[in-house]
C-alpha positions as CSV (number, residue, x, y, z in Angstrom):
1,X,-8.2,-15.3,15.0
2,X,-6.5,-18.7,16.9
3,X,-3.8,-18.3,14.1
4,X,-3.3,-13.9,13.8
5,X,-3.7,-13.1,17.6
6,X,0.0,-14.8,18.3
7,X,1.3,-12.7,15.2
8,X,-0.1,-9.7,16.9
9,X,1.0,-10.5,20.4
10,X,4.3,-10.7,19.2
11,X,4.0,-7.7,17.3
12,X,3.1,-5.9,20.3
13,X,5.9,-7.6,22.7
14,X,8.4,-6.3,20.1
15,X,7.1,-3.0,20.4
16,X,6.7,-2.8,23.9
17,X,10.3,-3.4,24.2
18,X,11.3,-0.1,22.6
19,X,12.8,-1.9,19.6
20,X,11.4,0.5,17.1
21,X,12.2,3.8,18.8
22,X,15.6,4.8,18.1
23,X,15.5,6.3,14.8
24,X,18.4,3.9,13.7
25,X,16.2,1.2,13.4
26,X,13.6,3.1,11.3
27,X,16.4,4.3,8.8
28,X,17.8,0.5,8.7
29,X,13.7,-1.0,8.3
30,X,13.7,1.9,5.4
31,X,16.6,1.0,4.0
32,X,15.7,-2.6,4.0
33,X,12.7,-2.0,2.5
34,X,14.4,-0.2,-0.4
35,X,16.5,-3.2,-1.4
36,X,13.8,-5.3,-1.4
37,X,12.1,-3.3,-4.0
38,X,15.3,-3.2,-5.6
39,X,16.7,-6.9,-5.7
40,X,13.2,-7.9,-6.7
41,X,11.7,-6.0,-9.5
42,X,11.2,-8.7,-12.1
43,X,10.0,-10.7,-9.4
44,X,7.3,-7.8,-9.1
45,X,7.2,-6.9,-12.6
46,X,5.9,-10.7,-13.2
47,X,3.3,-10.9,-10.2
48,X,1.8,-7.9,-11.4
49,X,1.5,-8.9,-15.4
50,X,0.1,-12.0,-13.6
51,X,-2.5,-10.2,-11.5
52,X,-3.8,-7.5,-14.0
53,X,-1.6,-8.0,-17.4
54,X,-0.1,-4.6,-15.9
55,X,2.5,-3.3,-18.6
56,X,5.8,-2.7,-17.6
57,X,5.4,0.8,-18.1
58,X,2.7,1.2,-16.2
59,X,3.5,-1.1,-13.4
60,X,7.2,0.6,-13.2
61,X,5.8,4.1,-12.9
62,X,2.9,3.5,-10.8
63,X,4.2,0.6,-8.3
64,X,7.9,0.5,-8.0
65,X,9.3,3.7,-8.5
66,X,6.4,5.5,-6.4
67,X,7.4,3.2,-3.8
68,X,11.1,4.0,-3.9
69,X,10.6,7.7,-4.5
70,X,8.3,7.8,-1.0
71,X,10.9,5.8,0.7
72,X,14.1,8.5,-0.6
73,X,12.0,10.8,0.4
74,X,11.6,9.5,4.1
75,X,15.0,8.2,4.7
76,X,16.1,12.0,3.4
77,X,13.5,13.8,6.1
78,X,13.5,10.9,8.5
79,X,15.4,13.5,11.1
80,X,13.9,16.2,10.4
81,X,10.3,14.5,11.3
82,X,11.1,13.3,14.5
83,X,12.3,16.5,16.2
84,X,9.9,17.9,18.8
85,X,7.8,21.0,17.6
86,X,8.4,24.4,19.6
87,X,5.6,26.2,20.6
88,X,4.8,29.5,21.5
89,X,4.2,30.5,25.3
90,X,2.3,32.7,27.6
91,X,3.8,34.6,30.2
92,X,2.6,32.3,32.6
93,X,4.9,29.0,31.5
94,X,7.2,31.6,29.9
95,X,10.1,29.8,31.6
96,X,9.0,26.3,30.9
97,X,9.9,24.2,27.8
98,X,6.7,23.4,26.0
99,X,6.7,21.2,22.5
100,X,5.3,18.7,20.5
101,X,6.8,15.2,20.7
102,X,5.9,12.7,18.0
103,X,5.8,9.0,19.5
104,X,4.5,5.7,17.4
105,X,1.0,4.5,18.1
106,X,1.6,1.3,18.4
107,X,0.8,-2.1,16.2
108,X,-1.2,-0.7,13.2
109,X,-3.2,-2.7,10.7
110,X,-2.3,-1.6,7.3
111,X,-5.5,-3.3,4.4
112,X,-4.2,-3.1,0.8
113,X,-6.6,-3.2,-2.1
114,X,-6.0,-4.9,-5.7
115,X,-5.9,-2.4,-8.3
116,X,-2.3,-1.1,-7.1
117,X,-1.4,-4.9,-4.7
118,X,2.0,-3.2,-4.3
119,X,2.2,0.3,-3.9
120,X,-0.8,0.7,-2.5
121,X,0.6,-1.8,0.7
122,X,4.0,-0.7,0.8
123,X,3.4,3.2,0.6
124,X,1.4,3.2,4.2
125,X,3.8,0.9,5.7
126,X,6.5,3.7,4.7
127,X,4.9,5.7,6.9
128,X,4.0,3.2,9.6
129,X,7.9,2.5,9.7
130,X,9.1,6.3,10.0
131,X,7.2,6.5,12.7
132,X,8.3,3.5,14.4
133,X,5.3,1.3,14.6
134,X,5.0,-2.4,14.2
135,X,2.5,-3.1,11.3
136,X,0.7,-6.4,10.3
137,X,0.3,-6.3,7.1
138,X,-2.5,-7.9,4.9
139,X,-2.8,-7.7,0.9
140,X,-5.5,-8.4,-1.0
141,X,-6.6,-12.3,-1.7
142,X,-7.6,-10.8,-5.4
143,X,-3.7,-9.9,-6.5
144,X,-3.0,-13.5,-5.5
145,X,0.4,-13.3,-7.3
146,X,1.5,-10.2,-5.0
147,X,0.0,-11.7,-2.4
148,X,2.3,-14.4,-2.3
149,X,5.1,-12.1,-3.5
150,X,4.7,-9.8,-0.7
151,X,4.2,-13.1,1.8
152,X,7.9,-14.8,0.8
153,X,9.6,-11.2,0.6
154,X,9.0,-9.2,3.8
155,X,10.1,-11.5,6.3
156,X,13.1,-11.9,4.4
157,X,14.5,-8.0,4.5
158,X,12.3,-6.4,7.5
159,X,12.1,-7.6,11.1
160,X,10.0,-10.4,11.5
161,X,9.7,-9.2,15.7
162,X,8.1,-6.2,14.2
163,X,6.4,-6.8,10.9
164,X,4.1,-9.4,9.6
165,X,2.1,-10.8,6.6
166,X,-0.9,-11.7,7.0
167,X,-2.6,-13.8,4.1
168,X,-6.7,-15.0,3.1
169,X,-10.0,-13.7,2.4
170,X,-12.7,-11.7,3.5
171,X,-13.3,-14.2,6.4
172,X,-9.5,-13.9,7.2
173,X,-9.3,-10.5,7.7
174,X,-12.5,-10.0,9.9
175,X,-10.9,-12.5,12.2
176,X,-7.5,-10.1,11.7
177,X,-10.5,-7.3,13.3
178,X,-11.3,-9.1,16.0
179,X,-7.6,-8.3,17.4
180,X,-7.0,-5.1,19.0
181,X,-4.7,-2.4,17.1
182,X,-3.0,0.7,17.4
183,X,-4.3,2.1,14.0
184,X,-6.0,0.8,11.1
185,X,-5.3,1.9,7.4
186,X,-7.3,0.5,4.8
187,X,-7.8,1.1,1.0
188,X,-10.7,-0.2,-0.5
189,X,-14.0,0.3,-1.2
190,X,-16.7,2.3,0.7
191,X,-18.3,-1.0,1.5
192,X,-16.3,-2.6,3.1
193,X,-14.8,0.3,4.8
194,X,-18.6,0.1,7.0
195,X,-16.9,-2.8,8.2
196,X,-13.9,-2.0,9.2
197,X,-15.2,0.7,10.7
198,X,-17.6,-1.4,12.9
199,X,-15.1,-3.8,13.9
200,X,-12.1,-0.8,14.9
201,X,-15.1,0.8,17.1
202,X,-15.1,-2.2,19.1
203,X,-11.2,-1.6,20.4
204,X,-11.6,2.2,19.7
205,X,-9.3,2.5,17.6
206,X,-8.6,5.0,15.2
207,X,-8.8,4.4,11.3
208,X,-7.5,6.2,7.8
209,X,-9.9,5.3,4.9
210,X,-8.3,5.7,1.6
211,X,-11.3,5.1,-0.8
212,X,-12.9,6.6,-4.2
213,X,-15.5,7.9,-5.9
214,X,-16.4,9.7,-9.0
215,X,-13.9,11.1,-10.1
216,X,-15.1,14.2,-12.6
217,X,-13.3,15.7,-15.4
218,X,-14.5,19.3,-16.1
219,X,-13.4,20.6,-19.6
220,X,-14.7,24.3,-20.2
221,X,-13.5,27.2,-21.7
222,X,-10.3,27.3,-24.0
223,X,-8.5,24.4,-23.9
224,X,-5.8,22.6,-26.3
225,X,-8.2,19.8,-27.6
226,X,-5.4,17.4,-28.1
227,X,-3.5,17.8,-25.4
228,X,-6.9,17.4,-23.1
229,X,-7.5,14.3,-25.5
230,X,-3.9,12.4,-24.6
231,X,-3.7,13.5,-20.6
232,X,-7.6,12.4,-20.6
233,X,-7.2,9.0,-22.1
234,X,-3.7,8.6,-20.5
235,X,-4.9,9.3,-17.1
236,X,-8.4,7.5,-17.3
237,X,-7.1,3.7,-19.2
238,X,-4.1,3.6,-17.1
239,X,-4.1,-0.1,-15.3
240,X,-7.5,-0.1,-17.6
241,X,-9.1,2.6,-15.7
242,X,-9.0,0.8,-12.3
243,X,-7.5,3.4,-10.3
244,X,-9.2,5.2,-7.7
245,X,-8.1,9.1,-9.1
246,X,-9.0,8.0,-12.6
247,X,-11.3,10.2,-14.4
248,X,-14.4,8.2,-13.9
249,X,-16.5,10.9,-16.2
250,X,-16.2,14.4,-17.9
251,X,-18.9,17.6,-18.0
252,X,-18.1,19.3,-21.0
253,X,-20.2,21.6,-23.3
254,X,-21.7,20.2,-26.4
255,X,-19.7,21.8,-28.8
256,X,-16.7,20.7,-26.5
257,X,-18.2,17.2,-26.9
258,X,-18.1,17.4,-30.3
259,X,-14.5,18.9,-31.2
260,X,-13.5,16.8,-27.9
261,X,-15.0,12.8,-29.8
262,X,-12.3,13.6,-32.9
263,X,-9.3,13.6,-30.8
264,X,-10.1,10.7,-28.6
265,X,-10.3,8.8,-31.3
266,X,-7.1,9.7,-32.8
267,X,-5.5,9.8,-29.4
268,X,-7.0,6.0,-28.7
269,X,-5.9,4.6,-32.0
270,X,-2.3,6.4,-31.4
271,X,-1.6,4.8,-27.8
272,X,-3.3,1.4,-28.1
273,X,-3.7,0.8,-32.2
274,X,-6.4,-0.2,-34.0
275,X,-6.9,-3.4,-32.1
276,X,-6.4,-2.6,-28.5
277,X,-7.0,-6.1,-26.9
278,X,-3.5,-7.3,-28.8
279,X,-1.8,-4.0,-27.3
280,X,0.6,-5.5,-25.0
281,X,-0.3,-1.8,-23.0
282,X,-3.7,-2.0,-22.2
283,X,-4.0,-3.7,-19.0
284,X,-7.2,-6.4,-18.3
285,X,-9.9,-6.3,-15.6
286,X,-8.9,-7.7,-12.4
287,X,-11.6,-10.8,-12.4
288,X,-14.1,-12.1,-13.5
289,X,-16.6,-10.7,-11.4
290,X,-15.7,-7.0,-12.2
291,X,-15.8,-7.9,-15.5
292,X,-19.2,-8.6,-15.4
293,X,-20.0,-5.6,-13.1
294,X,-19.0,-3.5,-15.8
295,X,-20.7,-4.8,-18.4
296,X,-23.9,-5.0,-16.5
297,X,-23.6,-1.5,-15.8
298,X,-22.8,-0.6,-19.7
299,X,-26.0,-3.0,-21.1
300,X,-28.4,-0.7,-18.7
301,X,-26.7,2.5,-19.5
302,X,-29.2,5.0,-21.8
303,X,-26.1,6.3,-23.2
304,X,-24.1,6.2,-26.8
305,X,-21.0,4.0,-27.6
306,X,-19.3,6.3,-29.9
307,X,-15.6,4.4,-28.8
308,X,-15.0,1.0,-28.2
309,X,-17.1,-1.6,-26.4
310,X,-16.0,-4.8,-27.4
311,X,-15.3,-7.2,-25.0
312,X,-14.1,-10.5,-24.2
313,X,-15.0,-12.2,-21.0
314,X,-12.4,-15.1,-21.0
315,X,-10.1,-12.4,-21.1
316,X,-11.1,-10.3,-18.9
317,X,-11.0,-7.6,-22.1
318,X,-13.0,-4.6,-22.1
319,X,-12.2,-1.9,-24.6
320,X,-11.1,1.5,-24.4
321,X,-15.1,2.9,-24.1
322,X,-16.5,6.4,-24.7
323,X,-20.3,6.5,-24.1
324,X,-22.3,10.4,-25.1
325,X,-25.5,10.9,-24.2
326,X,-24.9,10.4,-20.4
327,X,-27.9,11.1,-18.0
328,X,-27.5,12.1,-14.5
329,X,-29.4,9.6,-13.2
330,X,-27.9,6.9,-16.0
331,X,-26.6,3.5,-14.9
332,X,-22.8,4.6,-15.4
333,X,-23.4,7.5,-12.6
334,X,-24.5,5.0,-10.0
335,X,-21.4,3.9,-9.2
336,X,-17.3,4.3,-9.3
337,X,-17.1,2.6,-12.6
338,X,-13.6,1.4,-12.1
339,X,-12.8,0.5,-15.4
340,X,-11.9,1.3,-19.1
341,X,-15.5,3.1,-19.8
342,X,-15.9,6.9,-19.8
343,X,-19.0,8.2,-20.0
344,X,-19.2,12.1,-21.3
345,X,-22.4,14.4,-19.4
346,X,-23.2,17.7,-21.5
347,X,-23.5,20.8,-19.5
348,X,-23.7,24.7,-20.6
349,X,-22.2,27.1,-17.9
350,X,-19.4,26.9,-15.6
351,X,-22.2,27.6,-12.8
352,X,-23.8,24.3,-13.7
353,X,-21.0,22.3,-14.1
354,X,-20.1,23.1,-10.7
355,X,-23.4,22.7,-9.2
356,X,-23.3,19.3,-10.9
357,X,-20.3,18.1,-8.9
358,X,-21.5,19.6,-5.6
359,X,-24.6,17.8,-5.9
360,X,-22.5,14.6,-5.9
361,X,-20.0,13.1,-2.6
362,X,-17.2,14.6,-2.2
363,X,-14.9,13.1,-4.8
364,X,-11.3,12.1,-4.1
365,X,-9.7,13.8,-7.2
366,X,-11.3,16.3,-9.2
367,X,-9.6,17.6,-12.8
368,X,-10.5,20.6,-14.6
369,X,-9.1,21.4,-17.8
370,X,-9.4,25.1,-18.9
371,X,-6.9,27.4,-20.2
372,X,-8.7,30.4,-18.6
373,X,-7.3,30.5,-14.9
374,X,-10.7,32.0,-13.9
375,X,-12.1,28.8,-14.7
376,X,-9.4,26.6,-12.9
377,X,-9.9,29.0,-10.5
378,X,-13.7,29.1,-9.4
379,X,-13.8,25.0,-9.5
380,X,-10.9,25.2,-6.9
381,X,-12.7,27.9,-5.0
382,X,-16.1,26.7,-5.4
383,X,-15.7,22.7,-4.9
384,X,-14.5,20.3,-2.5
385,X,-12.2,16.8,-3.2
386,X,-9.4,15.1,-1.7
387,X,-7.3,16.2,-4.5
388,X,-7.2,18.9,-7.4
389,X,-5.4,19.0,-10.5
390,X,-5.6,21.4,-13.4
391,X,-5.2,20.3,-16.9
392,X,-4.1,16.7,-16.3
393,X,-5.0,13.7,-14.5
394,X,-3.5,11.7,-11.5
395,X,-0.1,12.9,-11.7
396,X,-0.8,15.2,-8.2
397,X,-0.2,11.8,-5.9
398,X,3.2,10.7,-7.2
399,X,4.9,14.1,-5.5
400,X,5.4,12.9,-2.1
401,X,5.2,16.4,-0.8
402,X,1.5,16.5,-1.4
403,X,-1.1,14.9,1.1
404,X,-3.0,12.0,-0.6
405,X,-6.5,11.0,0.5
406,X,-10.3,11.5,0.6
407,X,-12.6,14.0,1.9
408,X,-16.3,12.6,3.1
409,X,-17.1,9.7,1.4
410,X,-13.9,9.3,-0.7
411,X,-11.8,9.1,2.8
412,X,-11.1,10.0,6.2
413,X,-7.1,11.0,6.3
414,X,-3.9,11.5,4.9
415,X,-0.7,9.6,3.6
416,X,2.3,10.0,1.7
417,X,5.9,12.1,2.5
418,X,5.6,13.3,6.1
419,X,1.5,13.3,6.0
420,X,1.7,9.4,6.2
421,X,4.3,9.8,9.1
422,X,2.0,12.2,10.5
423,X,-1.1,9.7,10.6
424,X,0.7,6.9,12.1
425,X,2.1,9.1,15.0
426,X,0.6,10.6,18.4
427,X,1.3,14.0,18.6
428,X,2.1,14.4,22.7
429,X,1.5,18.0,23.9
430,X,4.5,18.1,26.5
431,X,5.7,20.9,28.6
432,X,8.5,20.6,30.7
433,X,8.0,22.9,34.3
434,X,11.0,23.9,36.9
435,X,10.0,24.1,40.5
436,X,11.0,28.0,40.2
437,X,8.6,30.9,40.6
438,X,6.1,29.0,43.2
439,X,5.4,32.8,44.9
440,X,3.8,33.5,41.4
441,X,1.7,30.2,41.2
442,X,0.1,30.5,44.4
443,X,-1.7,33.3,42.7
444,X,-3.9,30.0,41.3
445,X,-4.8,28.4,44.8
446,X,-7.6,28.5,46.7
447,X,-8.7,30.6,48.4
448,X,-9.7,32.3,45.2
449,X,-9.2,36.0,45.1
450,X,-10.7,38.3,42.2
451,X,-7.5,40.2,42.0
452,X,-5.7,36.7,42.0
453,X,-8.0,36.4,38.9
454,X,-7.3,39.4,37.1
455,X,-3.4,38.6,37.2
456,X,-4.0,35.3,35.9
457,X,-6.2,36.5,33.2
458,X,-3.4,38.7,31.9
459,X,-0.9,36.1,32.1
460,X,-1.9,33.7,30.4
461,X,-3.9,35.4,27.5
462,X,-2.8,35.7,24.0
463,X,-1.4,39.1,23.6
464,X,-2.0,40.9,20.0
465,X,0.7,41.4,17.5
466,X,1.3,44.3,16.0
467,X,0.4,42.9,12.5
468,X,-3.0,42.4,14.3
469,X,-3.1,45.7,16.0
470,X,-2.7,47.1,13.0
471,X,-5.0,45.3,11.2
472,X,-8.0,46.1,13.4
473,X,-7.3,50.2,13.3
């Protein structure tokens, strides 16, 4: 704490000083944030191949050109954010000027987590920026390589009065807690989210959790087999399944099972060949601790290996795994899996496969794949998640437009597009009032008169529409 507290003092002075108001300054921090995505993709491309053996593919879809799409997208609507909200009025402050006025919250706290070391720093701090915040910034320790990347590049393009990397471990960053902030936005795991939580109640201070969960994958009805097969394994090995949408388990039928097995084979073989640990695009676990997380969890599972499970530990290398014969209650369900096994759970009704996933936390993507809309329809209806896509997986959080986040247990909050300027602004309720009319507003002194009352009442109480007069004849 000796070393961060003068980074967030001078954080603080900076903002204090009405630096990062003027929306000038945003659009040039933006703008400066852009080129250094830009100038430095190889340098990215390399820290990330480093970190997780990320393809280029992968990493350039998922990490840099989600990161420059969000920041387009901010610099375009930038404007448009900041203008105050009108709001509607009563007759009593009918001639008084009443709106909503964003304003920054101050020095924020923005916690990145491994499996996505840039994007899943940058894309907050998009936000945080728009809304003209200062932001200490603090990647994980795990992506060393980004780490250091993120460390030597920032200061370089953005305002070092205003932003600042903050490096180390776990001890590191509960000192970093101990300092008081604005906001704190963190993406990790519900563990350590407990934490964070205890140490922001300390200062009060408000917090977005961006965490997981199981992720299900509900295939019933008609569906086109191999399409479901390629969007299914696309969407749950991507970064080797250590992405917090991923599909971290399907409910299917049986008989969907069993048409279902065929095509993932083919589909598996097609993307990553017949030997998918010398496929330059299938990405490795993080460490070596995860590693042997999920194998642990795959020795105790009950379940089948129909697909895969070879593994390599000095490699990090865990195939592309299909387990059948799932169990609710089986090792593999314990837990967000966060890796390159899917485990497939057999259920017979659409009425049970929904009961299923309500008996579960609130997930923070959930994928149905049906060609019946009635089906898509009911699980939408019928369920709760942070996210929902039909027929597909994880392609909902690249649109900008879309809120991203959690709902219970998988998170607390929004980012992304204008819902990330949203969460790191205050929305001030503001109404400007003349010194006109005071005859009227004596009506509201004491001594209190009941006919006083009754004028009051009338003027200031929502008066129907006629949409809604009509609707209640």
């Amino acid at each position: 704490m000796d070393t961060q507290s003068p980074v967030v003092s001078r954080l603080r002075s900076a903002f204090r000083s009405g630096v990062t108001v003027p929306e000038q300054f945003r659009r040039t921090q933006l703008s400066k944030l852009l080129s250094l995505v830009k100038d430095n993709e190889q340098l990215i491309l390399d820290a990330l191949h480093k970190d997780l053996a990320k393809p280029k593919f992968e990493a350039i879809l998922s990490e840099v050109d989600m990161v420059i799409n969000e920041l387009h997208h901010a610099i375009d609507n930038l404007r448009s954010w900041m203008r105050p909200d009108y709001v509607s009025k009563s007759m009593a402050v009918k001639l008084d000027t009443c709106f909503v006025r964003r304003q920054p919250l101050g020095v924020v706290l923005i916690i990145g987590a491994w499996n996505y070391p840039l994007q899943l720093i940058l894309s907050p701090l998009i936000g945080a920026i728009a809304a003209g915040n200062c932001a200490v910034i603090k990647p994980s320790e795990v992506s060393a390589a980004t780490e250091r990347l993120l460390a030597e590049l920032v200061p370089k393009y953005l305002s070092q009065d205003c932003y600042a990397v903050v490096c180390g471990g776990a001890e590191d960053t509960k000192a970093l807690l101990e300092n008081r902030f604005d906001h704190i936005f963190y993406t990790g795991s519900q563990v350590v989210a407990r934490s964070i939580l205890q140490a922001a109640a300390v200062h009060l201070t408000p917090v977005t959790l961006e965490l997981g969960g199981k992720c299900p994958c509900f295939i019933y009805g008609r569906v086109n087999t191999m399409a479901a097969a390629r969007r299914l394994v696309w969407a749950k090995f991507f970064n080797a399944g250590q992405s917090c949408v991923a599909p971290d388990y399907v409910l299917c039928s049986k008989a969907t099972r069993d048409t279902l097995l065929p095509a993932l084979r083919e589909t598996l073989e097609s993307f990553y060949g017949k030997e998918p640990q010398t496929c330059p695009d299938m990405g490795r676990i993080m460490s070596d601790r995860h590693w042997t997380r999920l194998m642990k969890l795959l020795e105790r599972s009950r379940g089948k290996v129909v697909l895969g499970g070879e593994s390599q530990q000095e490699d990090k290398y865990i195939a592309p795994t299909v387990v059948v014969d799932v169990e609710e209650g089986d090792a593999l369900m314990e837990e967000e899996l966060f890796g390159p096994i899917l485990p497939i759970l057999t259920v017979e009704s659409l009425e049970e496969g929904i009961d299923f996933i309500n008996r579960k936390e609130k997930p923070l993507a959930l994928y149905v794949f049906s060609e019946e809309s009635s089906v898509v329809n009911t699980v939408l209806e019928k369920t709760s998640s942070g996210g929902f896509c039909s027929n597909d997986g994880i392609v909902y959080m690249t649109l900008p437009g879309l809120p991203f986040g959690g709902v219970g247990a998988s998170g607390w909050g929004h980012y992304h597009g204008r819902w990330g300027f949203e969460t790191f602004s205050h929305q001030r309720a503001c109404m400007l009032r003349g010194w006109a009319l005071e005859r009227i507003n004596v009506l509201r002194y004491p001594p209190y008169r009941e006919d006083n009352l009754s004028w009051l009442r009338w003027t200031t109480s929502a008066k129907k529409t006629a949409w809604s007069s009509c609707a209640l004849m």
